[in-house]
py3Dmol code that shows the C-alpha trace and the ligand (Angstrom):
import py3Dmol

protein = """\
ATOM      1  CA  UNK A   1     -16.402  -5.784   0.403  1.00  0.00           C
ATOM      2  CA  UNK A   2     -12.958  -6.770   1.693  1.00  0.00           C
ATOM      3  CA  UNK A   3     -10.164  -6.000  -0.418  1.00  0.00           C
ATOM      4  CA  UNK A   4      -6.268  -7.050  -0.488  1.00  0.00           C
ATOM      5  CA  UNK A   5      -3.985  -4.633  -2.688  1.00  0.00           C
ATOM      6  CA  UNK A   6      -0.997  -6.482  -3.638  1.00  0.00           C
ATOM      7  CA  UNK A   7       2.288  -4.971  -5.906  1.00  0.00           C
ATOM      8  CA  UNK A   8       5.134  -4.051  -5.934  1.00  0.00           C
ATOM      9  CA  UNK A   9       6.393  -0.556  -3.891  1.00  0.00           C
ATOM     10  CA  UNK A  10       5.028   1.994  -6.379  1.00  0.00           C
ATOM     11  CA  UNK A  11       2.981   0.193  -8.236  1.00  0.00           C
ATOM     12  CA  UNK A  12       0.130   2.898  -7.080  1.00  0.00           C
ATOM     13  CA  UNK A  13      -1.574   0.886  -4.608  1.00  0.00           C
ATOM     14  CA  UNK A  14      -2.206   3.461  -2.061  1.00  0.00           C
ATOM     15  CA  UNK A  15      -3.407   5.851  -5.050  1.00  0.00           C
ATOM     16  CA  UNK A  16      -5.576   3.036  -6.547  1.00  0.00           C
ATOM     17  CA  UNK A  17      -6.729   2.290  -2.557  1.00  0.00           C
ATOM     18  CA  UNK A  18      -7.972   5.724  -2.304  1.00  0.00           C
ATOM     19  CA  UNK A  19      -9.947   6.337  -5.349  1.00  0.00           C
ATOM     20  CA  UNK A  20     -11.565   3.274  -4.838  1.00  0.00           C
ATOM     21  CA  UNK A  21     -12.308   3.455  -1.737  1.00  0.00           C
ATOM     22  CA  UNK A  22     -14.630   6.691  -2.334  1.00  0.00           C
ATOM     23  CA  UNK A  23     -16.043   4.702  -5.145  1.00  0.00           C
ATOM     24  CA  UNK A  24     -17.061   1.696  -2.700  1.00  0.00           C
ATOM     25  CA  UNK A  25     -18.015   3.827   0.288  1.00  0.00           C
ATOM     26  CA  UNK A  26     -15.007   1.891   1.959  1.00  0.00           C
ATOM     27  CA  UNK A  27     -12.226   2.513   4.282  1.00  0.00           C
ATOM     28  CA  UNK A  28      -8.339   2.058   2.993  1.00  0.00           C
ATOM     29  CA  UNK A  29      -6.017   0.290   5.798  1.00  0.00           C
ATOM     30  CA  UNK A  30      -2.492   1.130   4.848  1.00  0.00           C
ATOM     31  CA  UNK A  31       0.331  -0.176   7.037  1.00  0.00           C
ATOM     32  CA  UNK A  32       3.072   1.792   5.147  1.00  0.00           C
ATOM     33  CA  UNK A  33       0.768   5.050   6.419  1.00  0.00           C
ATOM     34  CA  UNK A  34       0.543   3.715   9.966  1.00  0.00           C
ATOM     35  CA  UNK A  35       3.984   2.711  10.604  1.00  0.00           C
ATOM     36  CA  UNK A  36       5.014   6.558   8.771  1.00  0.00           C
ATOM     37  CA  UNK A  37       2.646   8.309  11.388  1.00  0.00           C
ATOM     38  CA  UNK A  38       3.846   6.883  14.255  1.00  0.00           C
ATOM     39  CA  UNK A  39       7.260   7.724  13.340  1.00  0.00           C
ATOM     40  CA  UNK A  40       6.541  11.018  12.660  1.00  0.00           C
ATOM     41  CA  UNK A  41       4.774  11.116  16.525  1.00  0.00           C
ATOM     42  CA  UNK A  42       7.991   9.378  17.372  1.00  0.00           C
ATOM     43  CA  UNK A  43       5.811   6.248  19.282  1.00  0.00           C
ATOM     44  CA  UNK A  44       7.506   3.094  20.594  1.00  0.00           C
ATOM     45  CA  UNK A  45       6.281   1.875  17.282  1.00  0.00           C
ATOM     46  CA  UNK A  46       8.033   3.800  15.725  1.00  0.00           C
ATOM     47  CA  UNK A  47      11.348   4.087  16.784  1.00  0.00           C
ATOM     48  CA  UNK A  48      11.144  -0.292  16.443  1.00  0.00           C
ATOM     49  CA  UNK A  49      10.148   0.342  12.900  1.00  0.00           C
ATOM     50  CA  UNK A  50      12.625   2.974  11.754  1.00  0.00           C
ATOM     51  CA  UNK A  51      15.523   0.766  10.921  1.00  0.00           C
ATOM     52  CA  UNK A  52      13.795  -1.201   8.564  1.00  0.00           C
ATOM     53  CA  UNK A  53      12.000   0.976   7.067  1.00  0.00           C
ATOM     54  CA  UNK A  54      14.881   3.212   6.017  1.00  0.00           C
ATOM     55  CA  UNK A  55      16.352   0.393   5.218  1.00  0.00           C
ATOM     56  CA  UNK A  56      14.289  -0.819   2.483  1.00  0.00           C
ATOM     57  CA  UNK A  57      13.152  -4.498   4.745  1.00  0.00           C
ATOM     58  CA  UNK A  58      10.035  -5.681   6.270  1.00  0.00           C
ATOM     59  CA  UNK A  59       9.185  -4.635   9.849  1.00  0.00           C
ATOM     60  CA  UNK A  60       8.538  -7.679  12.060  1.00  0.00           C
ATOM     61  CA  UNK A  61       5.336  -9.550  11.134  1.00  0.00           C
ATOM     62  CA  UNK A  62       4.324  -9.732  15.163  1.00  0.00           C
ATOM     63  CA  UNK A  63       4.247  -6.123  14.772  1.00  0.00           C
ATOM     64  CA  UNK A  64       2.303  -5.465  11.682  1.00  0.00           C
ATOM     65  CA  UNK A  65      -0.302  -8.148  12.573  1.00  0.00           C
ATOM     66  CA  UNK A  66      -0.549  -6.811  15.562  1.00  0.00           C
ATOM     67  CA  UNK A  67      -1.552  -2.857  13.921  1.00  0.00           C
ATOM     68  CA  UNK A  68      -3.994  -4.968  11.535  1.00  0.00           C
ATOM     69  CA  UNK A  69      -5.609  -6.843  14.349  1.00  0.00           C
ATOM     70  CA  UNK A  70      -6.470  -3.092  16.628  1.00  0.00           C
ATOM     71  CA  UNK A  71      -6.933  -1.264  13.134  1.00  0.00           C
ATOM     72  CA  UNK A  72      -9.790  -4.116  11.984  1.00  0.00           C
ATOM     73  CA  UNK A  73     -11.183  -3.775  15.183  1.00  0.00           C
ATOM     74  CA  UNK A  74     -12.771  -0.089  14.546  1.00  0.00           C
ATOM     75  CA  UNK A  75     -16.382   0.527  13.740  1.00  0.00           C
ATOM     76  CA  UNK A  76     -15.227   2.000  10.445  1.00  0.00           C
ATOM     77  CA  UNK A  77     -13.633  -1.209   9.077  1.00  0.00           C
ATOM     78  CA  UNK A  78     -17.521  -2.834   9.318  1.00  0.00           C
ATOM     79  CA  UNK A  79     -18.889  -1.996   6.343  1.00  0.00           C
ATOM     80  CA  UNK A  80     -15.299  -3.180   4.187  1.00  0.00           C
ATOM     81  CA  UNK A  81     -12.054  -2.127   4.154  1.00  0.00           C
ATOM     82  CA  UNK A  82      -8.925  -2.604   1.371  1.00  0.00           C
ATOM     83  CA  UNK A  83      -6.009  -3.888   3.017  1.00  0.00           C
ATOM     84  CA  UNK A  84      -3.281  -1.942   0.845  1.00  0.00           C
ATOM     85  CA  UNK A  85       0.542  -2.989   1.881  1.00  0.00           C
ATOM     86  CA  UNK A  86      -1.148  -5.901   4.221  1.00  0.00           C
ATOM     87  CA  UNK A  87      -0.082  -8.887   3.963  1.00  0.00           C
ATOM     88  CA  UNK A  88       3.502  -8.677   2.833  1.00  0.00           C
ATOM     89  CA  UNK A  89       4.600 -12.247   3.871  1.00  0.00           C
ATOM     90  CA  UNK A  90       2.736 -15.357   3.951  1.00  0.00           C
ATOM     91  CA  UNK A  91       2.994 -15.382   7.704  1.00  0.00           C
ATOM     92  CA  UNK A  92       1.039 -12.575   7.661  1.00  0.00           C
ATOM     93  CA  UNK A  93      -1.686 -14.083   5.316  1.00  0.00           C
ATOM     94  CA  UNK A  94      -2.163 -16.798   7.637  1.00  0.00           C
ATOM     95  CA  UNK A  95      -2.827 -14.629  10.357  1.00  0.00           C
ATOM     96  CA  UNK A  96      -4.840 -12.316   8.911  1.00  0.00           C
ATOM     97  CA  UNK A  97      -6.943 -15.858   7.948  1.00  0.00           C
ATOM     98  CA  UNK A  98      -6.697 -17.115  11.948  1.00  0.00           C
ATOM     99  CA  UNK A  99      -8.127 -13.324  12.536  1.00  0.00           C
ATOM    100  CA  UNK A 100     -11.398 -15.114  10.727  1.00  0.00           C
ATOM    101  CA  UNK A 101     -10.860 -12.057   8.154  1.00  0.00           C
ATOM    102  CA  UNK A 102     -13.122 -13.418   5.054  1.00  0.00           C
ATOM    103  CA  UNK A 103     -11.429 -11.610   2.040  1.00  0.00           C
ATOM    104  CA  UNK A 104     -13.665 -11.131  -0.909  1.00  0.00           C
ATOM    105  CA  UNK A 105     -10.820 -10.359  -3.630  1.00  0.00           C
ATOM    106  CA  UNK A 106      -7.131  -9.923  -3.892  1.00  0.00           C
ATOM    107  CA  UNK A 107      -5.487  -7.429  -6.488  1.00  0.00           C
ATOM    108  CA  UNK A 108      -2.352  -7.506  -7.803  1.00  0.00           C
ATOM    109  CA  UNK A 109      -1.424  -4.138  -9.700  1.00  0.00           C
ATOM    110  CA  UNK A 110       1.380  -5.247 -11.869  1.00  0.00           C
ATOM    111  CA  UNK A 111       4.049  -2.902 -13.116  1.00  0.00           C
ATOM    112  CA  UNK A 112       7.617  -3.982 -14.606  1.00  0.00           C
ATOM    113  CA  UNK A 113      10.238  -3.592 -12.001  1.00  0.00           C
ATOM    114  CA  UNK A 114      11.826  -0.920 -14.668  1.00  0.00           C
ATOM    115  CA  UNK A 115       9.002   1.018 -14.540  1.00  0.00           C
ATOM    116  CA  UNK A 116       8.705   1.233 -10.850  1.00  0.00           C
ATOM    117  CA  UNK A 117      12.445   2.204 -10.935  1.00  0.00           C
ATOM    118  CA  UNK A 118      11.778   5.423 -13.067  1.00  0.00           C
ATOM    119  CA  UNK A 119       8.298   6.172 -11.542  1.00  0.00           C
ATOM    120  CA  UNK A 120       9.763   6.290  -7.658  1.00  0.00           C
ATOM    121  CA  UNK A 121      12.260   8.914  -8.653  1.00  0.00           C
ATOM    122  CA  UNK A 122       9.209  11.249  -8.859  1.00  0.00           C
ATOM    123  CA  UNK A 123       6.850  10.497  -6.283  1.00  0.00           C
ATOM    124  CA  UNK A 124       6.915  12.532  -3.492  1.00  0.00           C
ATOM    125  CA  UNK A 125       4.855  12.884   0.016  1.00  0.00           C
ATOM    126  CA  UNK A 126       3.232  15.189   2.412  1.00  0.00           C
ATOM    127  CA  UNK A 127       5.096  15.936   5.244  1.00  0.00           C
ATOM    128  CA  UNK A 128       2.304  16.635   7.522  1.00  0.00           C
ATOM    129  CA  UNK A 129      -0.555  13.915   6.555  1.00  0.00           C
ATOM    130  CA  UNK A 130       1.836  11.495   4.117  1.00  0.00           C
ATOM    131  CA  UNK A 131      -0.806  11.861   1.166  1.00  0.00           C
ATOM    132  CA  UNK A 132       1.186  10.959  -2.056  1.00  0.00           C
ATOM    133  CA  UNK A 133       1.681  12.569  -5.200  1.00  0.00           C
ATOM    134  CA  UNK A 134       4.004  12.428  -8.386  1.00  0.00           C
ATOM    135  CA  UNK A 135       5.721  14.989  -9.929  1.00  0.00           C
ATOM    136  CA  UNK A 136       4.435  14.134 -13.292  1.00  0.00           C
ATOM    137  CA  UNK A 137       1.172  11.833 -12.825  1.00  0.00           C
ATOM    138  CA  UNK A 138       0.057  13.215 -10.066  1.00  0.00           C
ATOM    139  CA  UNK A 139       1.171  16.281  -9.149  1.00  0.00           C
ATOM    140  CA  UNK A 140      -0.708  18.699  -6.432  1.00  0.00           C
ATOM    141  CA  UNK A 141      -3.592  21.143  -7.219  1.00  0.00           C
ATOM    142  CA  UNK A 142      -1.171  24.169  -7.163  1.00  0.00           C
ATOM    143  CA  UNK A 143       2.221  21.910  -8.356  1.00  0.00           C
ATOM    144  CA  UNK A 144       3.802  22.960  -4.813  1.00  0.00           C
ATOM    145  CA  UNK A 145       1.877  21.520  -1.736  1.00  0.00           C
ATOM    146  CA  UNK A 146      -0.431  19.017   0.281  1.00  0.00           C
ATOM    147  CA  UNK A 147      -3.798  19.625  -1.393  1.00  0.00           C
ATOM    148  CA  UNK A 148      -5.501  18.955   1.944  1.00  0.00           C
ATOM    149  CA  UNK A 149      -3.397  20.563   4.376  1.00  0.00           C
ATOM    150  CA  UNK A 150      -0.987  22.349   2.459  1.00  0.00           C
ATOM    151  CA  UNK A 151       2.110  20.309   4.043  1.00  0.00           C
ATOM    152  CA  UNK A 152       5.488  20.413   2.437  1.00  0.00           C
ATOM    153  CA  UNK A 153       5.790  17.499  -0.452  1.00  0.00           C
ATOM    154  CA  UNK A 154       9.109  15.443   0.315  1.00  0.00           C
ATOM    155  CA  UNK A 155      10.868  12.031  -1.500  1.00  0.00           C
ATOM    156  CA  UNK A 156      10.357   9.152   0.680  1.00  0.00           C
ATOM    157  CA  UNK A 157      13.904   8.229   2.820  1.00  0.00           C
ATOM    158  CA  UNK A 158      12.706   4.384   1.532  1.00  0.00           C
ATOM    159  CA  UNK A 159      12.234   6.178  -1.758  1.00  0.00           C
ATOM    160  CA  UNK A 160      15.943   7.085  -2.738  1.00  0.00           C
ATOM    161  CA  UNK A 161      16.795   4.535  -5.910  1.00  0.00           C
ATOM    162  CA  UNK A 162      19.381   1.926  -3.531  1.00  0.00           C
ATOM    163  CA  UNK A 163      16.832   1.369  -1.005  1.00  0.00           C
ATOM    164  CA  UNK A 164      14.054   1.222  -4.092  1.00  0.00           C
ATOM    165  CA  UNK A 165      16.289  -1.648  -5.415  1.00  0.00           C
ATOM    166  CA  UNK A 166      16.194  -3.387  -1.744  1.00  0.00           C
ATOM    167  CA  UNK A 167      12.682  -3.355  -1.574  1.00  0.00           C
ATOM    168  CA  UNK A 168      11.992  -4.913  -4.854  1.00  0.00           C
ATOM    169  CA  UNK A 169      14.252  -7.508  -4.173  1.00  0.00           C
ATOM    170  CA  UNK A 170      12.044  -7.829  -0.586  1.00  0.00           C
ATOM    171  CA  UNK A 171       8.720  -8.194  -2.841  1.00  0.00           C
ATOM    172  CA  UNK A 172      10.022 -10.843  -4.875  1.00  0.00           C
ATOM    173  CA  UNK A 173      11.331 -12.677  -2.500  1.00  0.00           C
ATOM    174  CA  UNK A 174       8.738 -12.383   0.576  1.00  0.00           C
ATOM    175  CA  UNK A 175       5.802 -10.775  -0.906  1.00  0.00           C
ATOM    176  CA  UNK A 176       4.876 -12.342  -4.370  1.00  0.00           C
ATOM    177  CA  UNK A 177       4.867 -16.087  -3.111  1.00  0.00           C
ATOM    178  CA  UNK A 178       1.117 -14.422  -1.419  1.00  0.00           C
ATOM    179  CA  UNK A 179      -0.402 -14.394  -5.068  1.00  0.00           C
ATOM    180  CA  UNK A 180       0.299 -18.377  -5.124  1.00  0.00           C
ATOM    181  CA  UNK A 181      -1.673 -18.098  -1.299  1.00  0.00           C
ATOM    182  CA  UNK A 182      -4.551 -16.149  -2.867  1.00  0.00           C
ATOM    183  CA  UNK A 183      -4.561 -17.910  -6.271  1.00  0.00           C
ATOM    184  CA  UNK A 184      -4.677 -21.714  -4.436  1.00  0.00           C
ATOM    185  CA  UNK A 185      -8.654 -19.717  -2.620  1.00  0.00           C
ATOM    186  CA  UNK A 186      -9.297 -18.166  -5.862  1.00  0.00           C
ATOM    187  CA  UNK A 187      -9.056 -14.792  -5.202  1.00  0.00           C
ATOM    188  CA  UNK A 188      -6.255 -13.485  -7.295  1.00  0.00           C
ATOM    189  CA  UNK A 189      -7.147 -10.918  -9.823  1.00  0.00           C
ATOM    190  CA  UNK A 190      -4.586  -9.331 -12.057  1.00  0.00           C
ATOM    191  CA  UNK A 191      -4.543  -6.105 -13.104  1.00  0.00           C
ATOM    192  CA  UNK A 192      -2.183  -3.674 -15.300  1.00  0.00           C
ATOM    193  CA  UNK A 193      -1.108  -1.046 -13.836  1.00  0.00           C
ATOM    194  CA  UNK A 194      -1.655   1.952 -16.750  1.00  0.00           C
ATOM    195  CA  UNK A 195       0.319   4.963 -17.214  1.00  0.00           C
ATOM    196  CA  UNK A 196      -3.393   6.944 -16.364  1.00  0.00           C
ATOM    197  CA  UNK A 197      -3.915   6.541 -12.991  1.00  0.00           C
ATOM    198  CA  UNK A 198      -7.979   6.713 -14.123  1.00  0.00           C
ATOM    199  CA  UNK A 199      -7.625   4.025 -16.222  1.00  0.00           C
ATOM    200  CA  UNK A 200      -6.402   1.667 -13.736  1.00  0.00           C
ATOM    201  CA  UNK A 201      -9.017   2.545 -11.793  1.00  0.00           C
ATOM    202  CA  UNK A 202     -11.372   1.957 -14.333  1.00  0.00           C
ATOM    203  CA  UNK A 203      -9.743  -1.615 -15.086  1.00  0.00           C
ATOM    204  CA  UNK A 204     -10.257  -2.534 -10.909  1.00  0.00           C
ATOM    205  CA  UNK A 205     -13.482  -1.669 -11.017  1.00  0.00           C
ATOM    206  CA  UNK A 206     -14.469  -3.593 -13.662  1.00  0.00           C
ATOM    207  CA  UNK A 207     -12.586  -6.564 -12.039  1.00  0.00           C
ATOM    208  CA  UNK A 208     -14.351  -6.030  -8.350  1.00  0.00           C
ATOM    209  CA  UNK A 209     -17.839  -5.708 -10.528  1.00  0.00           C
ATOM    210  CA  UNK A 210     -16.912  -9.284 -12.478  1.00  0.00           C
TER     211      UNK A 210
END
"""
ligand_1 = """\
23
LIG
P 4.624 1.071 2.034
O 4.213 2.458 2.318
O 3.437 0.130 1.970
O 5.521 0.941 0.841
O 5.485 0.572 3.298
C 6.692 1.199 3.629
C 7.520 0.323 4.564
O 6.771 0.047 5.747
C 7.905 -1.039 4.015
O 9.048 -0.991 3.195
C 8.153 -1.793 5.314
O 9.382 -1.420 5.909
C 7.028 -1.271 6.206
N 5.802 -2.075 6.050
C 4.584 -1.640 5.609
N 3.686 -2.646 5.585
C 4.348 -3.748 6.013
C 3.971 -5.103 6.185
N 2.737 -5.560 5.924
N 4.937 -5.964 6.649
C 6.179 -5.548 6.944
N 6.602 -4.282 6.775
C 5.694 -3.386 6.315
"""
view = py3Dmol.view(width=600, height=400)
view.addModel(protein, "pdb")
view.setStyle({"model": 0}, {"cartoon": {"style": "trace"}})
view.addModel(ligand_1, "xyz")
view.setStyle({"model": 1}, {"stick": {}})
view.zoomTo()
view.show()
């Protein structure tokens, strides 16, 4: 199955990605993650991406499509993938369908801009590996580190409420106009996004099973 997580920054797409993910037996493509890594390796990549990013705007579609088309090109990708942060802009959605990518479903997890405003203040990532957590939902097996490597847990630079306000403004404006795209082929499914993080889950699944 080939999945498309849309929402808004924080609407727990990456944490919805990953649970299903080991549910489907599928492979989670995040571009947020990508972009992160190859800052942290401080790659020609990343130094392009850095002043958007921190910044709170889009990087350059030529250079996200471009980290989708290698990334869908691995032998992991063949047996389905969720794109989660991909495509942002419908620029991106037409490339992904010149790619000949056949998308099964689109999600949208839907949370109230006020809500995403008061849940960002709390998330926080690993330093080493960029897994997420939140201080209150989902906090880390011993409430100080990484659970898998034990890295430090830091707030986001694109997390810090000003640039939180730019982005949402960026999703309205570039990113939502995609659920019109995906809604026009069919393949827009709403969801809720629930205070729970298991209940969400439990509402997607039920979706991807309809
Ligand atoms: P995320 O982790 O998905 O919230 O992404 C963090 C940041 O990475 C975004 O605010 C953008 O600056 C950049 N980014 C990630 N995915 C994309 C994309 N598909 N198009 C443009 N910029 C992206």
């Amino acid at each position: 199955m080939n999945l498309i997580f849309l929402g808004a920054p924080g609407a727990g797409k990456g944490t919805q990605a990953e649970r299903i993910c080991k549910h489907l037996g599928i492979v989670s493509i995040s571009t947020g993650n990508i972009i992160r890594e190859a800052l942290r390796n401080g790659t020609e990549l990343g130094k392009k991406a850095k002043s958007y990013m921190d910044a709170g705007k889009l990087v350059p579609d030529e250079i996200v499509i471009d980290i989708i088309r290698e990334r869908l090109k691995q032998d992991d990708c063949k047996n389905g993938f969720i794109l989660d942060g991909f495509p942002r802009t419908v620029p991106q959605a037409e490339a992904l369908d010149k790619m000949g990518v056949v998308i099964d479903k689109v999600i949208e997890i839907y949370v109230s801009d006020e809500k995403i405003m008061e849940r960002m203040s709390g998330r926080r990532v690993c330093e080493i590996c960029g897994a997420s957590y939140h201080v209150e939902f989902k906090p880390p097996k011993n409430g100080v580190t990484c659970d898998y490597d034990g890295g430090k847990l830091v707030r986001r630079k694109d997390d810090e409420p000003e640039t939180v306000k730019e982005r949402l403004r960026v999703y309205h404006e570039q990113t939502e106009p995609l659920k019109d795209y995906y809604e026009k082929q069919g393949k827009l499914y709403i969801v809720e996004g629930q205070d729970k993080i298991s209940d969400t889950t439990r509402y997607t699944i039920e979706v991807l099973e309809s």
